[in-house]
C-alpha positions in Angstrom: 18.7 14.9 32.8 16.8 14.4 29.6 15.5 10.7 29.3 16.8 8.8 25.9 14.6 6.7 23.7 16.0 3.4 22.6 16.0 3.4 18.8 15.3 0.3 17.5 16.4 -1.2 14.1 15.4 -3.9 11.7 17.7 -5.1 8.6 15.7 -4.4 5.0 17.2 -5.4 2.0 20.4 -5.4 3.5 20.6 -2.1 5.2 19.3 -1.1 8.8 16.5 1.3 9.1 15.2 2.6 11.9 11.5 1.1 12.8 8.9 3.7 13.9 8.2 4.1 17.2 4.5 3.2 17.7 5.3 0.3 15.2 7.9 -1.5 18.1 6.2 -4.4 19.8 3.3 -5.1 16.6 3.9 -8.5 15.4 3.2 -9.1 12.0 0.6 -13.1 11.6 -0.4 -14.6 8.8 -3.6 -13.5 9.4 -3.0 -9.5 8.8 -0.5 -10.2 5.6 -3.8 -12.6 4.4 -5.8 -9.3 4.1 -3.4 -6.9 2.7 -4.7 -5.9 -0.6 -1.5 -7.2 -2.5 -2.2 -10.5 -1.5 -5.7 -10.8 -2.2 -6.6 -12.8 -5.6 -6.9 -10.2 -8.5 -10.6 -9.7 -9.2 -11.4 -9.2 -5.2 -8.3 -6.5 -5.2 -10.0 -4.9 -8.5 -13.2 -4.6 -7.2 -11.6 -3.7 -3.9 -9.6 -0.8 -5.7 -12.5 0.2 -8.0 -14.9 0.7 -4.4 -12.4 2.5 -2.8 -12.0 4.7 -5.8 -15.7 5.1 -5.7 -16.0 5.7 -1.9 -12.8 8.8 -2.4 -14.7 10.4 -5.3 -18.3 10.4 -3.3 -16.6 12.1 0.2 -14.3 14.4 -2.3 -16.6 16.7 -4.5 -13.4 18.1 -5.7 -11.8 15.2 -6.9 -15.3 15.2 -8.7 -14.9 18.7 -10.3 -11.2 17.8 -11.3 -12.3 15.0 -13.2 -15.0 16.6 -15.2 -12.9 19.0 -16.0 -10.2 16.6 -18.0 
């Protein structure tokens, strides 16, 4: 007999969707939705951003070439 995996659901914005299996048992805490980056004040998420951006573009040369080119 095959073995059947318990799908577990969780209402969002009124519907049910189905919640990822390595995401069941991960509680969200305050802590973890205090660093997202949509919660952070706006000019530590635009330097964030701009870093990141920087950080892509130096491990990407051809992200690089693609923006010399326009």
């Amino acid at each position: 007999m095959g073995q059947i995996q318990a799908i577990k659901y969780r209402k969002r914005r009124g519907k049910l969707i189905e919640i990822p299996p390595e995401w069941v048992g991960n509680v969200t805490t305050k802590a973890t939705i205090r660093q997202r980056t949509s919660k952070l004040p706006r000019p530590v998420k635009r330097a964030l951003t701009e870093s990141v951006y920087k950080y892509k573009l130096r491990n990407a040369p051809e992200l690089e070439e693609f923006q010399n080119e326009y």
